[in-house]
C-alpha positions in Angstrom: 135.0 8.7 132.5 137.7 11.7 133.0 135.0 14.4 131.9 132.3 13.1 134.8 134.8 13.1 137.2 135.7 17.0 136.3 132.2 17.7 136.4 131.4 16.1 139.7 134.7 17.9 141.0 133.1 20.9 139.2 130.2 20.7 140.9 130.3 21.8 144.4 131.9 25.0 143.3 128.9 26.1 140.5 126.9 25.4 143.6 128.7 28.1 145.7 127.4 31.3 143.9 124.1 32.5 143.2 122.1 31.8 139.9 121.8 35.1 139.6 125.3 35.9 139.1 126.3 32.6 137.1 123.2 33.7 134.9 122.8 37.2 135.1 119.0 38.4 134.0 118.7 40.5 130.8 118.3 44.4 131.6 114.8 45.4 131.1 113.6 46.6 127.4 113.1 50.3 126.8 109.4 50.8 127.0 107.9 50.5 123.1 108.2 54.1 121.2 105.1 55.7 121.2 104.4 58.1 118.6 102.3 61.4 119.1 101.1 64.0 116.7 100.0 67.6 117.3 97.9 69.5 114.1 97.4 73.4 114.3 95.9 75.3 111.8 96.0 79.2 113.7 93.8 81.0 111.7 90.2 81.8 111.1 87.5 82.7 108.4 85.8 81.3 104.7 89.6 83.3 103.5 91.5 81.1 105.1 89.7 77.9 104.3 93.7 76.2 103.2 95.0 76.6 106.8 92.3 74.4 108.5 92.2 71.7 105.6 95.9 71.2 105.3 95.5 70.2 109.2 92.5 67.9 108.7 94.3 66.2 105.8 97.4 65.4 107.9 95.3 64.4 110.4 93.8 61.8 108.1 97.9 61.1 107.0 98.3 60.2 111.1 95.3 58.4 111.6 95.5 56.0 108.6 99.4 55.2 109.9 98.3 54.3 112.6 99.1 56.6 115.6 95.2 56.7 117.7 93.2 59.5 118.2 94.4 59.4 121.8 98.4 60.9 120.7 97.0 63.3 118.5 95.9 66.6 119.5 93.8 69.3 116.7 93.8 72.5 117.4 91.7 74.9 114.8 88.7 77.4 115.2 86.4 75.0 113.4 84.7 77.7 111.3 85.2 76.3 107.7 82.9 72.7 107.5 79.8 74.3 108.4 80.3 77.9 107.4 76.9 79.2 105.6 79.8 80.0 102.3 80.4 76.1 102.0 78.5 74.7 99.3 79.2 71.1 100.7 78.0 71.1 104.7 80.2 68.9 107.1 82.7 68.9 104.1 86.2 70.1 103.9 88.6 69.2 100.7 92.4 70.1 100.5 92.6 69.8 96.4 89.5 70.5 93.6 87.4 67.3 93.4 89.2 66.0 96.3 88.2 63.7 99.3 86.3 65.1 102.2 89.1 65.5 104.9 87.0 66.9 107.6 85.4 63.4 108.6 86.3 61.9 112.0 88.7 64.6 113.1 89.3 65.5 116.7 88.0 68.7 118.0 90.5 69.0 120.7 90.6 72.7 120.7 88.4 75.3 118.8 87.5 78.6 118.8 89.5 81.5 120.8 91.2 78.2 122.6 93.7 77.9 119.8 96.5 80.2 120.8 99.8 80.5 121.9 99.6 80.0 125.7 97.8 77.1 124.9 99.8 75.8 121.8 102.8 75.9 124.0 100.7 74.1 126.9 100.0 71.0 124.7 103.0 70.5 122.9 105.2 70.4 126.3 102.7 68.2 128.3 101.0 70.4 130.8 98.6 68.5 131.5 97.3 70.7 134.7 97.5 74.3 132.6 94.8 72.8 129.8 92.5 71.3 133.0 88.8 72.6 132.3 90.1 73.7 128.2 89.0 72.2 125.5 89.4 68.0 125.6 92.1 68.5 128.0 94.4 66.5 125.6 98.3 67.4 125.9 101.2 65.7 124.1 101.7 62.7 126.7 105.2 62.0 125.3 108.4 60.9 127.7 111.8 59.9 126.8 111.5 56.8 124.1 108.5 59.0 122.0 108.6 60.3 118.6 106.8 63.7 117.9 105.0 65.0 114.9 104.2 68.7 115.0 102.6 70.3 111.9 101.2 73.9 111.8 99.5 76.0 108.8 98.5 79.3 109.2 99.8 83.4 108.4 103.8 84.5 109.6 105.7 87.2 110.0 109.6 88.2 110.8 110.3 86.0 113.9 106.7 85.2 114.9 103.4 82.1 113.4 100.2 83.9 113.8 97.2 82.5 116.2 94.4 84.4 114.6 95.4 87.9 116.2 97.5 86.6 118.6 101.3 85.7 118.2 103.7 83.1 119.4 107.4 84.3 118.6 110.5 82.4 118.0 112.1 83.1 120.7 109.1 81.3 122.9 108.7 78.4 120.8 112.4 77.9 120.7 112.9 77.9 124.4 109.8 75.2 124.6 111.5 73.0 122.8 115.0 73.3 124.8 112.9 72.9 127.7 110.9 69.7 126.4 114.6 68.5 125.7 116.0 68.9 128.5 112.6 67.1 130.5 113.4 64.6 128.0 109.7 64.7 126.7 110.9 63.3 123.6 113.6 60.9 121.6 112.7 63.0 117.8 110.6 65.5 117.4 110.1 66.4 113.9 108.2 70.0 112.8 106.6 70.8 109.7 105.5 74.3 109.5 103.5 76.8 107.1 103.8 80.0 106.8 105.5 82.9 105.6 108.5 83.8 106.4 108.2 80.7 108.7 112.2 79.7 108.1 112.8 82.7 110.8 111.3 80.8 113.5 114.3 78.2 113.5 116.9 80.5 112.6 118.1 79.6 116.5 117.4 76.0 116.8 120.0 74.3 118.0 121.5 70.9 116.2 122.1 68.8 118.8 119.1 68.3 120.6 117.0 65.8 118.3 114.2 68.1 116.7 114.5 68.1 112.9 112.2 70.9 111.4 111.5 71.9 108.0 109.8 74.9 107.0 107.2 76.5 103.8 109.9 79.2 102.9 113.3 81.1 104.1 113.5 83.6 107.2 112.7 86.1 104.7 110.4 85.1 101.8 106.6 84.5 101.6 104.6 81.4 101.0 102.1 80.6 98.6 98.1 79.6 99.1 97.3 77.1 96.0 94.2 75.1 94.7 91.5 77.9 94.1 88.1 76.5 93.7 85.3 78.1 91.6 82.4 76.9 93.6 83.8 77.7 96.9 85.5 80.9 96.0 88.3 80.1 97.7 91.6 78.7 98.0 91.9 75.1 99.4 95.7 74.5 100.2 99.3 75.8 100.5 101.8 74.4 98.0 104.3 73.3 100.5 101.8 71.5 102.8 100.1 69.7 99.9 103.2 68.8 98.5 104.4 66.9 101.7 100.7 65.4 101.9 100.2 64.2 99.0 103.8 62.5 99.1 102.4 61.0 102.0 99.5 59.8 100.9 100.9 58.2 98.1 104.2 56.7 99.3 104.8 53.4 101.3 106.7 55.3 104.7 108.3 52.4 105.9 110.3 52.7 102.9 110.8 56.9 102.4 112.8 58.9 104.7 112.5 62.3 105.9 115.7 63.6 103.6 113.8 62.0 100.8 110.6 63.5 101.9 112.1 67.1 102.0 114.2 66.9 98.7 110.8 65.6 96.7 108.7 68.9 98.4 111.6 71.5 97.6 112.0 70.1 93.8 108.1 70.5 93.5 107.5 73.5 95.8 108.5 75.9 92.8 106.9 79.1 94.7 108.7 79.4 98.0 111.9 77.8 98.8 111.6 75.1 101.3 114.3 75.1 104.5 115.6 72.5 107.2 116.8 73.2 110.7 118.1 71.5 113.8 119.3 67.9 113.8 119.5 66.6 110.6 121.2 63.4 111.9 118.4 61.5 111.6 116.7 62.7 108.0 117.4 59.4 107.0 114.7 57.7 109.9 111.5 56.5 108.1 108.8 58.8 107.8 106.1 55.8 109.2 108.6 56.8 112.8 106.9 60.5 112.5 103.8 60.3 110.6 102.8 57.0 111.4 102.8 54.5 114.3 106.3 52.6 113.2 104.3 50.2 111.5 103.1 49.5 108.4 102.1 52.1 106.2 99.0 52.2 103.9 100.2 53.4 100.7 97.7 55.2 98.3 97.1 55.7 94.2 99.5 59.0 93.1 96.6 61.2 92.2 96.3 63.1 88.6 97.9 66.5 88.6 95.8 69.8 88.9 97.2 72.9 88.1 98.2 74.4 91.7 97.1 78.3 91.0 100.1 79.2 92.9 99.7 82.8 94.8 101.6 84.2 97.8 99.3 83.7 100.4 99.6 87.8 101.4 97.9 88.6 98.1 95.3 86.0 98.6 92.8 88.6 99.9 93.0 91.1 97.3 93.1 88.5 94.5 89.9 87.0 96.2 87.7 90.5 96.1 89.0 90.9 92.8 87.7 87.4 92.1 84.7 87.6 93.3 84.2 91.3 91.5 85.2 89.8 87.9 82.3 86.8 88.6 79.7 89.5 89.7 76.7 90.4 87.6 74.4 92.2 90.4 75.6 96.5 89.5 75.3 97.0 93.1 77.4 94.5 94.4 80.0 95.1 91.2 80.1 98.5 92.7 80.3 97.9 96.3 83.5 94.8 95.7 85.3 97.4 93.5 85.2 100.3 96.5 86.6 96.9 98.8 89.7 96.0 96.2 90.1 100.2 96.0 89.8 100.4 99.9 92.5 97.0 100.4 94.8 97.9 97.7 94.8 101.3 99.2 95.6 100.1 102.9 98.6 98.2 101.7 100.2 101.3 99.8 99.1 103.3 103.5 101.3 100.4 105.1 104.6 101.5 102.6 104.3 105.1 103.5 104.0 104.1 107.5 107.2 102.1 107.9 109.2 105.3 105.5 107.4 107.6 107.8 108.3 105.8 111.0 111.9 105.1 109.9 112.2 108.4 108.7 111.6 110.1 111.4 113.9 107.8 113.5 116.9 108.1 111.1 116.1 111.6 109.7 117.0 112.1 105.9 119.3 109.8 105.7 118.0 108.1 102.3 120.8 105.3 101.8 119.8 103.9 105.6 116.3 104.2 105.1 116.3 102.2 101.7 118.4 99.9 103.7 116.0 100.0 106.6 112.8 99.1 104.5 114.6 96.8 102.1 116.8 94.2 104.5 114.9 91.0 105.0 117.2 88.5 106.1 118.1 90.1 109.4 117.5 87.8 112.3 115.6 88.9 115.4 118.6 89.5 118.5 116.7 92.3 120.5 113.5 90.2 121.0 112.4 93.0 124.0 112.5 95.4 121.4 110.8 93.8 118.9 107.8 92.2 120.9 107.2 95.2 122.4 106.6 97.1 119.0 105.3 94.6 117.5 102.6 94.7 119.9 101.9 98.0 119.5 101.9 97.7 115.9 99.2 94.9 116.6 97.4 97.1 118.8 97.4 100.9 116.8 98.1 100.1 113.8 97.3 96.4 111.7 95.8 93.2 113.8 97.0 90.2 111.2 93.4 89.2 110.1 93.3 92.5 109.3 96.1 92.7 107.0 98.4 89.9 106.2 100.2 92.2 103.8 101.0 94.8 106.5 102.2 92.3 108.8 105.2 91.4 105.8 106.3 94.9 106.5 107.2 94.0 110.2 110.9 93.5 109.5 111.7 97.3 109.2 110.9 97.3 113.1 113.1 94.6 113.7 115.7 96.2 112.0 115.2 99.3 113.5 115.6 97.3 116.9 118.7 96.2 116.0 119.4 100.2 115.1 119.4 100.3 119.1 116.6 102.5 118.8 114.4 101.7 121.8 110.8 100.2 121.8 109.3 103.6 123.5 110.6 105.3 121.0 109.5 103.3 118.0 106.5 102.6 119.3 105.8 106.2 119.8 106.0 106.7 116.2 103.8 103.9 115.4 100.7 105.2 117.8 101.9 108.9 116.2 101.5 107.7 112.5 98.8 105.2 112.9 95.9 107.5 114.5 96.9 109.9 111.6 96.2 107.5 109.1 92.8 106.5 110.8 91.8 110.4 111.3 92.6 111.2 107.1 
């Protein structure tokens, strides 16, 4: 009796304020994650098969995970699946006897509309700039998204190769602070191929969630594996095959990105394999970054193969010389010998051009220039500097489908950039030494 009188005396004063207040609603949800994923292989030609089937292979990664066609962009010049050298038209493998890889993926982007400008375009969501190109597709992502970003293709000293074109660090890295700060993203993760390809993160700051792992150091090469015999060429990179087949094979609701990367350093035994930025979150699940955040479809570990390991700026040479030992027509024995004489003889021409330029820059200073020529690890500070000759070096002198040896040589002008000697002036020398090379 005592507790329904309280409540009746209760009553009239639970009446006086608004539901809302004596109930307060729950704050609305975060919209769901969404998960996006942009593949770029940069390069070109039946030579540079691995760079286009690493990307269709972790397109197929995405796609089985779950993440639809609509959140993930492709960008590659499309020359390799019906090339008149492919044995198997429409057909694209990324290990000897593997699977075709090539089958269902989006041509989002092809041809000369794979390049930086555009790369950059796509990645930050400029929806307006890629009007009228290609399928128009950008990376859609806002505040709550997770972002997967793999790229295979040729690098240099500060700089990923588009073909003949360049996108520097210094561009990509100011992208991503900008994407940050737009809040175009919750995680973006980066995989990335190429040589020297640790330089383009050297900057990368920590505390603006964007993990990043790379193929090799700031200063080292990395290496082309898988050569086939009846395509004469080579089918993968060892760092991007080693992440993809860990993929393919692994449940990733259950691995995490740390795991992910300590499994592809232990097994990439060519290069040595680097992380940058945030590593705060290396323990989030790889299904978050190469999958939808669902389930995962797990696959059967596949028997090993040897990987024919061989850094990917020899891969050239080594496939003339190939193709010369396998030869029985005289003529054509004859005419791929003259090709390894001519190629091996371009890349001793590109020692005695950076002695020659640095020479005559430093004078006969021997110490310096073996100093000059043989320092690596030196990060890019005078960016001006070092586009500038870099273009010119591009321009007179090497394009990088022309010689993806010469362009490992591009670190004696970024270290004569830090020398303070100016771009006219190096660049000078380059046009100088260049056309006397062509003339001899």
């Amino acid at each position: 009796m005592k507790m329904l009188l309280s409540l009746l005396v209760l009553l009239p004063l639970v009446a006086a304020f608004p539901v809302e207040d004596a109930f307060p609603m729950p704050e609305a949800e975060p919209s769901p994650t969404k998960h996006w994923g942009l593949l770029v292989a940069g390069s070109n030609s039946w030579g540079n098969y691995r760079h286009q089937a690493d990307v269709c292979h972790a397109y197929q990664i995405l796609h089985k995970n779950g993440i639809p066609d609509e959140r993930i962009v492709v960008m590659m010049f499309d020359d390799i699946a019906n090339n008149e050298a492919n044995p198997t038209p429409g057909v694209i493998i990324n290990r000897p006897n593997g699977s075709d890889v090539y089958h269902g993926v989006p041509k989002d982007y092809t041809g000369k509309n794979v390049n930086p400008k555009n790369f950059l375009n796509v990645l930050s969501g400029n929806k307006a700039a890629m009007n009228g190109i290609g399928s128009g597709k950008v990376i859609g992502s806002g505040p709550n998204d997770h972002v997967f970003v793999f790229f295979s293709d040729h690098g240099a000293k500060g700089l990923i190769a588009f073909m003949d074109d360049m996108l520097y660090a210094k561009d990509l890295i100011t992208t991503l602070k900008s994407m940050n700060a737009a809040q175009k993203f919750q995680k973006l993760v980066f995989y990335l191929e190429a040589c020297e390809s640790g330089s383009m993160f050297e900057s990368l700051p920590k505390s603006i969630n964007i993990y990043a792992t790379t193929a090799s150091g700031p200063d080292k090469s990395s290496y082309a594996c898988y050569f086939d015999k009846k395509r004469d060429t080579y089918l993968g990179d060892v760092y991007s095959v080693k992440w993809m087949e860990d993929s393919d094979k692994e449940d990733l609701t259950a691995e995490t990105l740390q795991k992910q990367f300590k499994i592809v350093k232990r097994e990439t035994n060519t290069s040595v394999v680097h992380q940058f930025g945030d590593l705060k979150f290396d323990r989030d699940t790889l299904n978050n970054f190469q999958g939808n955040g669902g389930p995962s479809v797990p696959g059967k570990p596949l028997p090993n193969v040897p990987l024919d390991a061989i850094d990917n700026r020899d891969v050239p040479l080594d496939l003339l010389f190939r193709r010369f030992e396998k030869e029985t027509d005289p003529v054509q024995k004859k005419w791929l010998m003259e090709q390894v004489a001519e190629l091996a003889q371009m890349q001793q021409g590109v020692h005695s051009l950076m002695y020659g330029v640095t020479r005559s820059l430093v004078g006969e200073n021997s110490t310096m220039i073996d100093s000059l020529i043989n320092t690596r690890g030196r990060p890019i500070k005078n960016w001006d500097c070092y586009k500038a000759v870099t273009q010119t070096y591009r321009e007179e002198c090497y394009t990088i489908s022309q010689s993806h040896y010469a362009w490992g040589q591009v670190h004696v002008l970024g270290n004569l950039c830090e020398m303070k000697f100016g771009a006219p002036q190096i660049s000078n020398r380059l046009q100088v030494m260049c056309s006397e090379q062509r003339g001899r």
